[in-house]
C-alpha positions, 0 to 999 in steps of 0.5 A, spaced: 386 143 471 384 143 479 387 148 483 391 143 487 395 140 481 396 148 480 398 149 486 403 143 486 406 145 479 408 152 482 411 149 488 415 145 484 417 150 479 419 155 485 423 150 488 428 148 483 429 155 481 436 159 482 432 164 487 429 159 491 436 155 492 439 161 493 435 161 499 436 155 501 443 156 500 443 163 505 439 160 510 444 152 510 451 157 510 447 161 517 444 155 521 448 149 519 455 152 522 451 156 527 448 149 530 454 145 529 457 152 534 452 151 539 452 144 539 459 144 540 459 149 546 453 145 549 457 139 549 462 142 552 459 144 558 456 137 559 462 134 559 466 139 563 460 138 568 462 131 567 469 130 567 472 137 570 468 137 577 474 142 580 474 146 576 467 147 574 466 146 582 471 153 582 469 159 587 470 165 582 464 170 587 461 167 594 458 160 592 459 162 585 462 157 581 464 156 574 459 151 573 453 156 575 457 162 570 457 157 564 450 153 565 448 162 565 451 163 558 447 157 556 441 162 556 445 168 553 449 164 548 441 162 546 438 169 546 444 171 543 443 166 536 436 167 536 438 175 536 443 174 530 439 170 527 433 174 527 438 180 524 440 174 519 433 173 516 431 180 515 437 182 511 439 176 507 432 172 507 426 175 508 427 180 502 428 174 497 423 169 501 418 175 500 420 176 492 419 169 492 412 169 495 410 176 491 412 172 484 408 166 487 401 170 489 402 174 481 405 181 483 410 181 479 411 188 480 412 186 487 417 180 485 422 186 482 421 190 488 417 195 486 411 194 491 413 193 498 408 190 502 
């Protein structure tokens, strides 16, 4: 057998094992919600923009208006998700991903979390 054709079978045999599900699961049940999320408040602020121009033309500070405050949450709603998203992986994803990736590179004792790496 070539490497290749062993290196497929492998792949396919993680892949449709309960773990890798779980990992895909974890990863679905963070990203898809928190996407949606996102999206949702980006389009919001678009259509605001484009629908709501005396309020997003509010003074709130000097030449500040609601429309500068919110088009700057965008970039702090950015950072802030990819924040929580990085906590996210560490402690749901990454120690799943990296027993997965020890039982693929044959250190089962690593797979058990006996061996860190």
């Amino acid at each position: 057998m070539t490497t290749q054709q062993h290196d497929s079978s492998v792949y396919e045999e993680i892949g449709g094992s309960e773990r890798f599900q779980e990992l895909k699961r974890r990863y679905r049940s963070w990203a898809f919600p928190m996407t949606v999320a996102f999206l949702a408040w980006y389009l919001l602020y678009v259509v605001l923009s484009g629908f709501a121009r005396d309020f997003m033309g509010t003074k709130v500070w000097g030449n500040i208006n609601i429309a500068l405050i919110f088009g700057l949450l965008q970039f702090v709603s950015t950072f802030l998700i990819a924040w929580a998203y990085a906590r996210h992986s560490a402690a749901k994803l990454d120690p799943l991903a990296d027993e997965l990736r020890h039982e693929i590179e044959g250190n089962p004792a690593a797979a058990d979390g006996e061996v860190k790496a």
